[in-house]
N, CA, C and O of each residue as an XYZ file, in Angstrom:
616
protein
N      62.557    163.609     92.185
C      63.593    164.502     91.713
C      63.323    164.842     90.252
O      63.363    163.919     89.438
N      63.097    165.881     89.910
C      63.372    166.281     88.843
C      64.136    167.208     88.148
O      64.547    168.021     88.976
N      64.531    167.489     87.028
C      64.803    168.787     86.174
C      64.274    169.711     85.347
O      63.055    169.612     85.205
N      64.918    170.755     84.640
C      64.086    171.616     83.646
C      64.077    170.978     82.142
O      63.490    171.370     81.133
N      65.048    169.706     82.375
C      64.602    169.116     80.804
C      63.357    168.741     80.062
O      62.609    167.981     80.678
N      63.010    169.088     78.960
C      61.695    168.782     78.512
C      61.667    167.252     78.897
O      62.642    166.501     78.913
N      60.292    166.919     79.221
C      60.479    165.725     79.462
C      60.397    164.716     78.643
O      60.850    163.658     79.080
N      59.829    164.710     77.274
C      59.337    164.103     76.372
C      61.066    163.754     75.726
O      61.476    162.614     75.511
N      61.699    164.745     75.555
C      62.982    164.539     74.948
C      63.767    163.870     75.972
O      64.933    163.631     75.658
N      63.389    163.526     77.100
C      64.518    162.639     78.023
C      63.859    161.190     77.515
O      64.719    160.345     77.266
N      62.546    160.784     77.331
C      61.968    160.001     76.573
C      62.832    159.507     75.518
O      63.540    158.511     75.670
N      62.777    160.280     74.306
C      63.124    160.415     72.963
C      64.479    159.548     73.498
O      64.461    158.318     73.470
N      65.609    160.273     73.968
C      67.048    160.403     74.381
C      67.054    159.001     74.545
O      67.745    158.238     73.870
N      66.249    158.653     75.482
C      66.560    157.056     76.393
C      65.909    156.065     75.012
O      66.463    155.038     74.622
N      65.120    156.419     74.639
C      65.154    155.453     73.381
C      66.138    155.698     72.363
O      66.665    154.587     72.308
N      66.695    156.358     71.584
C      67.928    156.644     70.608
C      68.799    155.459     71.521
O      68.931    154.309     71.102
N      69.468    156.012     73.058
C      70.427    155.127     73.519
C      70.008    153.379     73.471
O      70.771    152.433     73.274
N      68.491    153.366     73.733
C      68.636    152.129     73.444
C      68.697    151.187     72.198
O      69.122    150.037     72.089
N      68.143    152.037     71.302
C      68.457    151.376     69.826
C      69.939    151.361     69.587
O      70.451    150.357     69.090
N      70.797    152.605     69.968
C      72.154    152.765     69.820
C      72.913    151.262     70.041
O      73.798    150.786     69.331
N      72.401    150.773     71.031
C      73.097    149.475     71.629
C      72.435    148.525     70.849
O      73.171    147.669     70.358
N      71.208    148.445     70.596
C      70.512    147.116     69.935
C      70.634    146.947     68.350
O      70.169    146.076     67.615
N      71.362    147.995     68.089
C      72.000    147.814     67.271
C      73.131    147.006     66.653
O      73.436    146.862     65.469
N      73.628    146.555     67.675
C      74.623    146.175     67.922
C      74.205    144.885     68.699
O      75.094    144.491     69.454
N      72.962    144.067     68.695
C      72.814    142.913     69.500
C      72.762    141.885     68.352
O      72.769    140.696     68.673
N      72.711    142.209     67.085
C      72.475    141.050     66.031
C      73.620    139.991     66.026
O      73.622    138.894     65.468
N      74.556    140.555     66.748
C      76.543    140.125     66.987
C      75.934    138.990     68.581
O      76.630    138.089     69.049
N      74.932    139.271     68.965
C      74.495    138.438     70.335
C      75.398    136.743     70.575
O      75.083    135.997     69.647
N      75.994    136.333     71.180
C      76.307    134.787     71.007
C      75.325    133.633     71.929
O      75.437    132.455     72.269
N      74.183    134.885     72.119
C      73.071    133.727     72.852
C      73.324    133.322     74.559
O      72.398    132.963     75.286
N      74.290    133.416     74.866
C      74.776    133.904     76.321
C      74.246    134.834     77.381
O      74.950    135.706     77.890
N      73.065    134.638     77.680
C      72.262    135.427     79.160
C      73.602    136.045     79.557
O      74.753    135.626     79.674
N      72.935    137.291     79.728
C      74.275    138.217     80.661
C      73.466    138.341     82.167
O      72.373    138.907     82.211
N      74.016    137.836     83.241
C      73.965    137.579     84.460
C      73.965    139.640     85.378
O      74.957    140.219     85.821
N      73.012    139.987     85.354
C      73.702    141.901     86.342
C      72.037    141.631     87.392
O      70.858    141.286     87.323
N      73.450    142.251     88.568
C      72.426    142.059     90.040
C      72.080    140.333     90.103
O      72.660    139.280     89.836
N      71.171    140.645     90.466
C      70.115    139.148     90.561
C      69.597    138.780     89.135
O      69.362    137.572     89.170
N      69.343    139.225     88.026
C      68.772    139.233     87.340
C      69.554    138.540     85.760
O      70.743    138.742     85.513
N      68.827    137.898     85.023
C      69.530    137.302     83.956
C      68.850    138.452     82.256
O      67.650    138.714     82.168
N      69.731    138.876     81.307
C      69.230    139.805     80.754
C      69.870    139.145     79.210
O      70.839    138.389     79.138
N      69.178    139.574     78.223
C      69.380    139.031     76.837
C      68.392    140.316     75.603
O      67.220    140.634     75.807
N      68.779    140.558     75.057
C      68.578    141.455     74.076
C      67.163    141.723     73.853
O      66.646    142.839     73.889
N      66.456    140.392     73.572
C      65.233    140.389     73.575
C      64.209    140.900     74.944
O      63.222    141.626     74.824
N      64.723    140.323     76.230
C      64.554    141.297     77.139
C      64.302    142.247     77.537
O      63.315    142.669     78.139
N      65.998    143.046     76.944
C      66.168    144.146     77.359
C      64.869    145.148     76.529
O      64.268    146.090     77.048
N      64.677    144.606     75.106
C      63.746    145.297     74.684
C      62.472    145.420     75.223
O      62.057    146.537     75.532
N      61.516    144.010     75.442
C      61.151    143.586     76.051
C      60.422    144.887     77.077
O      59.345    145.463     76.920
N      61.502    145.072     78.184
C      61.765    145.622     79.634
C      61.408    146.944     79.276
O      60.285    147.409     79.467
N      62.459    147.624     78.699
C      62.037    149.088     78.047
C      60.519    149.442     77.478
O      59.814    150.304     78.003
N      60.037    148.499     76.104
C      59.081    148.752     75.992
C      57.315    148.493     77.174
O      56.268    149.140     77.191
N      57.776    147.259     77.975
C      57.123    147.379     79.197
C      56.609    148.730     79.634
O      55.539    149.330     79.532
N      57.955    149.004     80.234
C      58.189    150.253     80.487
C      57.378    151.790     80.798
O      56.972    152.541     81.684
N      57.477    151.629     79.615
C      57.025    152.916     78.575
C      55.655    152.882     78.722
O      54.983    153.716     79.329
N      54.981    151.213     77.756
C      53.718    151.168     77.787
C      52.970    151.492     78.993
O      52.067    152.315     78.837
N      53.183    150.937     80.376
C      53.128    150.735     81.748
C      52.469    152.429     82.118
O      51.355    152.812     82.475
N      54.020    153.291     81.771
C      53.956    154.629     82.293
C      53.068    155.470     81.765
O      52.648    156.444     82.389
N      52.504    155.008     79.913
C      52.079    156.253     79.620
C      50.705    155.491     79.872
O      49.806    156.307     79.672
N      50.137    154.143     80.263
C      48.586    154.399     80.720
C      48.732    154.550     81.649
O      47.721    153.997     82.082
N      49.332    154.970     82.656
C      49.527    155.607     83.763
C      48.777    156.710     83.481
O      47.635    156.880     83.907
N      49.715    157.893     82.381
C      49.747    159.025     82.776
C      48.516    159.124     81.941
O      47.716    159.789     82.600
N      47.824    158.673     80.457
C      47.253    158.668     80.060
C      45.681    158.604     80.786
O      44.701    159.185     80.321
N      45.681    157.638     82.219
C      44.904    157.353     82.834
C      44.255    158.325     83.719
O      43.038    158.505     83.657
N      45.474    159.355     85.051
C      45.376    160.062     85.484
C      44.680    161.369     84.817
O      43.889    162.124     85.383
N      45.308    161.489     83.058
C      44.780    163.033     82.296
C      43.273    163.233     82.382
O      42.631    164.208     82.774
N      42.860    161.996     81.889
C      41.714    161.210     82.040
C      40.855    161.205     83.168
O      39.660    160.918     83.250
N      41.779    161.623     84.135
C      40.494    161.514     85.269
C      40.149    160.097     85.922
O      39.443    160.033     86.928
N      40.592    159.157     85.407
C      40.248    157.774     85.710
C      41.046    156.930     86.272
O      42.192    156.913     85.824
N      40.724    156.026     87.354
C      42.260    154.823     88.402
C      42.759    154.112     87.147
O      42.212    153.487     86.238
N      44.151    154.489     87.486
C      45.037    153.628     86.646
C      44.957    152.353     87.329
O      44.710    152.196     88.525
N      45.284    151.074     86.098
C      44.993    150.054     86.538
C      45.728    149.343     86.660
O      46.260    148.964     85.616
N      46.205    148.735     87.951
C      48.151    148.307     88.356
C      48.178    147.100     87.256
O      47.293    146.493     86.654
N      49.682    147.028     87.274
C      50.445    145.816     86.686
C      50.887    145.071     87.618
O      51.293    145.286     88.760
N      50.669    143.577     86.569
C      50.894    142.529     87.370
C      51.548    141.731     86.107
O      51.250    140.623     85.663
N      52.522    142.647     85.683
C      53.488    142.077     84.421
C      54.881    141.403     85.693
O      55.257    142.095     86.639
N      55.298    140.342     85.480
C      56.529    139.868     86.075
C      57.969    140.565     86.231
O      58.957    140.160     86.844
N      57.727    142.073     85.272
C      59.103    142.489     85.033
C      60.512    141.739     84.615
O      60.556    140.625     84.093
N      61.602    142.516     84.925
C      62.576    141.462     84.519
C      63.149    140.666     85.870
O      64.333    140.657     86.208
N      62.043    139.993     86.579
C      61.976    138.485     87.185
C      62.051    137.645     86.923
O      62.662    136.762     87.525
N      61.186    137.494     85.433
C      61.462    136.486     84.555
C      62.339    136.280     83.644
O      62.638    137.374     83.165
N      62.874    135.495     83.184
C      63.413    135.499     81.727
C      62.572    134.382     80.975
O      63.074    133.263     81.085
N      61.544    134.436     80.325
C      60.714    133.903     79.303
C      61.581    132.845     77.962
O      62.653    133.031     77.386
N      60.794    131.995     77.867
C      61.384    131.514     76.219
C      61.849    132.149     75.305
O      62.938    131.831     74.826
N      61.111    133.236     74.828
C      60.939    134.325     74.213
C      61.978    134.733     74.208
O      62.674    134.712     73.193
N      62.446    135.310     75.554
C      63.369    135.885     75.311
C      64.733    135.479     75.610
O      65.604    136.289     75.927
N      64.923    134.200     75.509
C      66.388    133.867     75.125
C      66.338    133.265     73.176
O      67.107    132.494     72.602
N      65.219    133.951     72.677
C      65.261    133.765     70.988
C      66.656    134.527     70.521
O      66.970    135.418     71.309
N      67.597    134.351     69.348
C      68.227    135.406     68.532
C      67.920    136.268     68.555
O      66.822    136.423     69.090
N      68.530    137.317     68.081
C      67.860    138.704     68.292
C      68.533    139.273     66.715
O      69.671    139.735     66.793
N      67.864    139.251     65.287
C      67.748    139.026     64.739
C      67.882    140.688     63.643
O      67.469    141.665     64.267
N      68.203    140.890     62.723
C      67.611    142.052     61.779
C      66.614    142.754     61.987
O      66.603    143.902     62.433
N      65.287    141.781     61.519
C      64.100    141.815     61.528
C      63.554    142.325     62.875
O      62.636    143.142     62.947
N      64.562    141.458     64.578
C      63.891    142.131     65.774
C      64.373    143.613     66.006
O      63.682    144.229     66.817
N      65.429    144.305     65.449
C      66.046    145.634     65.073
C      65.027    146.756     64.191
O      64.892    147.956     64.431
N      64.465    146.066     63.261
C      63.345    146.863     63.018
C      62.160    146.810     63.479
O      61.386    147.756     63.333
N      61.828    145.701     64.105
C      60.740    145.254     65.057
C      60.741    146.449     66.014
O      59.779    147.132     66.368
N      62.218    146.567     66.405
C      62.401    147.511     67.556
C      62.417    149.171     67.648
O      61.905    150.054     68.335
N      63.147    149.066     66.747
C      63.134    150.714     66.577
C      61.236    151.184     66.203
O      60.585    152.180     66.518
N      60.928    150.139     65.547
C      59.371    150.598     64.966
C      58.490    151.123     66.370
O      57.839    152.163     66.463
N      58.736    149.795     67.688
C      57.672    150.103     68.317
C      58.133    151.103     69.364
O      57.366    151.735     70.090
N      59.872    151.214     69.379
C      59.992    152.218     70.389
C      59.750    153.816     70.013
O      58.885    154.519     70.537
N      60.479    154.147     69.228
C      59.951    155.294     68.312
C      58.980    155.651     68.097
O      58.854    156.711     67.485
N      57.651    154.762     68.596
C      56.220    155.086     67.898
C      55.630    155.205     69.664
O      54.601    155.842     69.885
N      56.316    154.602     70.701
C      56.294    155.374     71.796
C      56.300    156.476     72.062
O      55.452    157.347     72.255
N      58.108    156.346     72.068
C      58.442    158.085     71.798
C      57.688    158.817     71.571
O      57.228    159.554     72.444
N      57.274    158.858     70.195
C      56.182    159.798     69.887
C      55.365    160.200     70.748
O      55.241    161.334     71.210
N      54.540    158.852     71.074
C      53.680    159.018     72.009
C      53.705    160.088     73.339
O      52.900    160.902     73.793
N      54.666    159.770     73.600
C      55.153    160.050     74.583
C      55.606    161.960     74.166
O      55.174    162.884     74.855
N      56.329    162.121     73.193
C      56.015    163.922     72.667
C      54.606    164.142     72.806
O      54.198    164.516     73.905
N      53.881    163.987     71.961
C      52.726    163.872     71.629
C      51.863    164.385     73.310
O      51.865    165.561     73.672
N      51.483    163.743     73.782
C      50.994    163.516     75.450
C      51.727    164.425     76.094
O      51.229    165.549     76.154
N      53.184    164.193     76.793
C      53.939    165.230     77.586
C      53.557    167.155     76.804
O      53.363    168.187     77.446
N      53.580    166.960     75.270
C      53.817    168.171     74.922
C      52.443    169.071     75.157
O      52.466    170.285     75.356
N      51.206    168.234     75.098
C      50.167    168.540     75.362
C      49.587    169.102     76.603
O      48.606    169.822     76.792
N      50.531    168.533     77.462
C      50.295    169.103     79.288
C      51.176    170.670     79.242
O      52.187    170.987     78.616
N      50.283    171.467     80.213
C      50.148    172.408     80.747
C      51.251    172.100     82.023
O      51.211    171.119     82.766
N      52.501    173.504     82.075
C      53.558    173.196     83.006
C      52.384    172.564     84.580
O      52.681    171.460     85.036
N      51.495    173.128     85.068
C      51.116    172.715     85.911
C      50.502    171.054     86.145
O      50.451    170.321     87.133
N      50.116    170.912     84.826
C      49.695    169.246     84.199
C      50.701    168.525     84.275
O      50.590    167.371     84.691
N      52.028    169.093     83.851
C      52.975    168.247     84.169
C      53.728    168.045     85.563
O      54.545    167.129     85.659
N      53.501    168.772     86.498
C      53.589    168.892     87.748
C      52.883    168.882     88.860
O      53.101    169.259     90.011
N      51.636    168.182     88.093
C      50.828    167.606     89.376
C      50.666    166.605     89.565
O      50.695    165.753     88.678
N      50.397    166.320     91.014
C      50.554    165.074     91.748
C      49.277    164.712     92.125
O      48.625    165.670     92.542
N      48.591    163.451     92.118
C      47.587    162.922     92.568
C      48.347    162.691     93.868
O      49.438    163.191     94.141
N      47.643    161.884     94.624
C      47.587    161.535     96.238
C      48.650    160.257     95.838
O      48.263    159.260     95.228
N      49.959    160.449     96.258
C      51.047    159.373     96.188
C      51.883    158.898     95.445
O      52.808    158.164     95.793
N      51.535    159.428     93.886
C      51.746    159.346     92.242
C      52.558    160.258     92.137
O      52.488    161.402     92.585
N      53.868    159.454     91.149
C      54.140    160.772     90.489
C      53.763    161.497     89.588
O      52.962    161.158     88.717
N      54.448    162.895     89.717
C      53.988    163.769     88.513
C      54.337    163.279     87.286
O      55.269    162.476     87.262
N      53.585    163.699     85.848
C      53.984    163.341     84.982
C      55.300    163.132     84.478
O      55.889    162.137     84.055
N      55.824    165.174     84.743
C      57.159    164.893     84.478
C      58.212    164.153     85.092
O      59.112    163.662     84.410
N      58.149    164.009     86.666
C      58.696    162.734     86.962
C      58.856    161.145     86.551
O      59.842    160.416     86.438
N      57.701    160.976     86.409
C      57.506    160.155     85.296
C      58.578    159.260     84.481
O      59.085    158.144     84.363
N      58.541    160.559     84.018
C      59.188    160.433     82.224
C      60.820    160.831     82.434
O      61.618    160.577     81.532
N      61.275    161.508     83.756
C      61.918    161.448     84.168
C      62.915    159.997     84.856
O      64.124    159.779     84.925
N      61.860    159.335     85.217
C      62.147    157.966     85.946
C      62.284    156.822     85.068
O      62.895    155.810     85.413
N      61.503    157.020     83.482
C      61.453    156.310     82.408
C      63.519    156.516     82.073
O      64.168    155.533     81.715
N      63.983    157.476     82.219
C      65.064    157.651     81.577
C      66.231    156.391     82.487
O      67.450    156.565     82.467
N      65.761    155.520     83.019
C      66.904    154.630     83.975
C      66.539    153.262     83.490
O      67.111    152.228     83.835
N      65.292    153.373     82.458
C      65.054    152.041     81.540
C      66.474    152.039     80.489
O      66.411    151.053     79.755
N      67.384    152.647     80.299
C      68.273    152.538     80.288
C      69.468    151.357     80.514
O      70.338    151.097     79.683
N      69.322    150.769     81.702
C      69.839    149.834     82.819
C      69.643    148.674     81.705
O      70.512    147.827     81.497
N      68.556    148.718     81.094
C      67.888    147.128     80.681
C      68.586    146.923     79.407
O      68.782    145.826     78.886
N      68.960    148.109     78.929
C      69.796    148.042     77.710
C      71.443    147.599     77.762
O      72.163    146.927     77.023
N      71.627    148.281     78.933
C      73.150    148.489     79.072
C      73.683    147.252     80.155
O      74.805    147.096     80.635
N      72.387    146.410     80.350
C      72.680    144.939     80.886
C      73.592    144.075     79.807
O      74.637    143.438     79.945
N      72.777    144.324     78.731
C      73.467    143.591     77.542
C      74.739    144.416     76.931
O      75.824    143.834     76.910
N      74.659    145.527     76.517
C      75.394    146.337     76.632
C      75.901    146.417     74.745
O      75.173    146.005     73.842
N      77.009    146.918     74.580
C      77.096    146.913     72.811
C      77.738    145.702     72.836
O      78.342    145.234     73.802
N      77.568    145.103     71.539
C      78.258    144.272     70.987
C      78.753    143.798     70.161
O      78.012    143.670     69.186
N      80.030    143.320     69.999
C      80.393    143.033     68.528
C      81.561    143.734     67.710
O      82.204    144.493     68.434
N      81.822    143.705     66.944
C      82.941    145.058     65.935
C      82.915    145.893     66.255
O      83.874    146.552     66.657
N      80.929    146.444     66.167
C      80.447    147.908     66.710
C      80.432    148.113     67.906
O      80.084    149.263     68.171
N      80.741    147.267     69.066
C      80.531    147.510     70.375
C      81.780    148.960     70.759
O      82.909    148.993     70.269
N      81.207    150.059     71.738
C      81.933    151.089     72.052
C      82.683    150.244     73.846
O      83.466    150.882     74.549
């Protein structure tokens, strides 16, 4: 399924929302938030998103390329790691915005470069790019597990 939204800016969008909230995780009381089956914590959620992202654009990076993308065999959020029941800290707030934003980019950068037909083609079973980046926009979920918190929480 897709739309006529640029796709790079549904990108952009889904990262703003997630800093929007992780903004608001430094207020964290260290308490795993329990959604679905799954146990979720700030560090995670970042975690998950930036997964994500990375995952999709050597994907798409791979396909531009001409060359088999090469599957993941990352655990997703199956796990919950040491790691990530750490504080979630100032420092992981700029940690965060640094590496998602520099996605993002990425992610302008690449999408803006494809040709409407580049962005709408399909290898044998794959999605299209812009689907893609389309499907990137429900990394969302991983944010809004934890959700806002604090004074600032909406």
């Amino acid at each position: 399924m897709t739309d006529q939204r640029n796709p790079a800016d549904v990108v952009t969008v889904l990262v703003e929302q997630v800093l929007e909230r992780a903004a608001t995780w430094i207020a964290w009381d260290g308490e795993p938030r329990a959604v679905d089956d799954r146990i979720y914590t700030p560090q995670k959620a970042i975690r998950r998103v930036a997964d994500h992202l990375i995952d999709h654009l050597a994907e798409i990076e791979a396909r531009v390329a001409g060359v088999a993308t090469i599957p993941d065999h990352w655990h997703a959020s199956a796990i919950t790691t040491a790691a990530d029941l750490a504080p979630f800290t100032a420092e992981d707030l700029d940690e965060a915005r640094s590496r998602l934003t520099r996605l993002a980019q990425l992610y302008e950068i690449r999408l803006g470069a494809l040709t409407p037909d580049q962005l709408d083609h399909r290898d044998a079973g794959a999605w299209t790019p812009r689907e893609i980046a389309l499907h990137l926009e429900g990394s969302l979920y991983y944010a809004e597990a934890v959700g806002f918190l604090g004074a600032d929480s909406r």
